[in-house]
N, C-alpha and C positions, 0 to 999 in steps of 0.2 A: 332659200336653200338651207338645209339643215344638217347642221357638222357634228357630228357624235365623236366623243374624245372619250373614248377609252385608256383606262389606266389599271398598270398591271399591282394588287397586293397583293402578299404575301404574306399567308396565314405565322409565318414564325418570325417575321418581320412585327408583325403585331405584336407576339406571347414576350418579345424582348423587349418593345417600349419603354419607354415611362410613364406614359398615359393608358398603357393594356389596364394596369390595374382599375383604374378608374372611370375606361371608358369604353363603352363595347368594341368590336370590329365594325358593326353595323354605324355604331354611332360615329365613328372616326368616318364612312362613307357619306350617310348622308345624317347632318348634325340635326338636324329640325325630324328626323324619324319618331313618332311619337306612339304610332300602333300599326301590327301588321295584324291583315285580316287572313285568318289559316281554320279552315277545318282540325278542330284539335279532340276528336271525338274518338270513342272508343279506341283504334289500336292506331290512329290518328295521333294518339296521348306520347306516342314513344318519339312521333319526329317533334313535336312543340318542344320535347324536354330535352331532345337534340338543339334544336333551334335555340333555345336559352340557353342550355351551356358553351355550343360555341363558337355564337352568333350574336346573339342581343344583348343577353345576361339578365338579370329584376331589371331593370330601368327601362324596357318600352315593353306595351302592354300588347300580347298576341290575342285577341279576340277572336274568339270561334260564335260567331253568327247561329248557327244551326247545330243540331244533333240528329247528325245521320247513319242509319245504316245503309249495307247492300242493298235491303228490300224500298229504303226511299227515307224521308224526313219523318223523325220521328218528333223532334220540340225547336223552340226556335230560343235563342237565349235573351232575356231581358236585361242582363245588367253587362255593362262595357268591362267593366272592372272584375270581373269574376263571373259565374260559372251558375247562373240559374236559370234553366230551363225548363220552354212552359208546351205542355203537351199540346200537337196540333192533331186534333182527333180526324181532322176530314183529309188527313195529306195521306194517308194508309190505313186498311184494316188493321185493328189488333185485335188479339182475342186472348181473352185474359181468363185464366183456371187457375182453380184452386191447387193451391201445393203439393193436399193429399192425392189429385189424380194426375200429378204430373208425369210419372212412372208407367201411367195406362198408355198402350200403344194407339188407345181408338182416337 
């Protein structure tokens, strides 16, 4: 049988702590939390930087696996700890023009 224990916090219960300063909300939940895996790509960027400020804080690491758009996967990220992505050419066409005909409607 499987008992699920629900407990209620309380985001201003936290901000008044003693421990707020030193230790996330998330981390006060669950202390062993070490990375959460989130799409943090393109407009993606705005909820991660939510997510840190007031949620995790620098101390667990949000990994974004992928870099996607609406049209599908555009690179996949290699490194856990930051933000380098490596193009996957057969997940979508791209078609790539010069600068100077970006302006042409054809």
């Amino acid at each position: 049988e499987l008992v699920l224990i629900r407990k209620q916090y309380d985001i201003s219960d936290h901000a008044q702590s003693s421990t707020a300063a030193t230790s996330s909300f998330a981390r006060r939940i669950w202390p062993k939390l070490h990375t959460i895996m989130a799409n943090e790509t393109g407009s993606f960027h705005l909820c991660g930087q939510r997510l840190r400020e007031r949620w995790v804080g620098n101390d667990i690491t949000i990994f974004s696996p992928i870099y996607a758009a609406t049209e599908g996967l555009i690179g996949v990220n290699t490194d856990m700890n930051g933000k380098t992505y490596v193009l996957s050419p057969k997940a979508m066409f791209f078609e790539f023009l010069p600068m100077d005909e970006s302006n042409n409607d054809d």
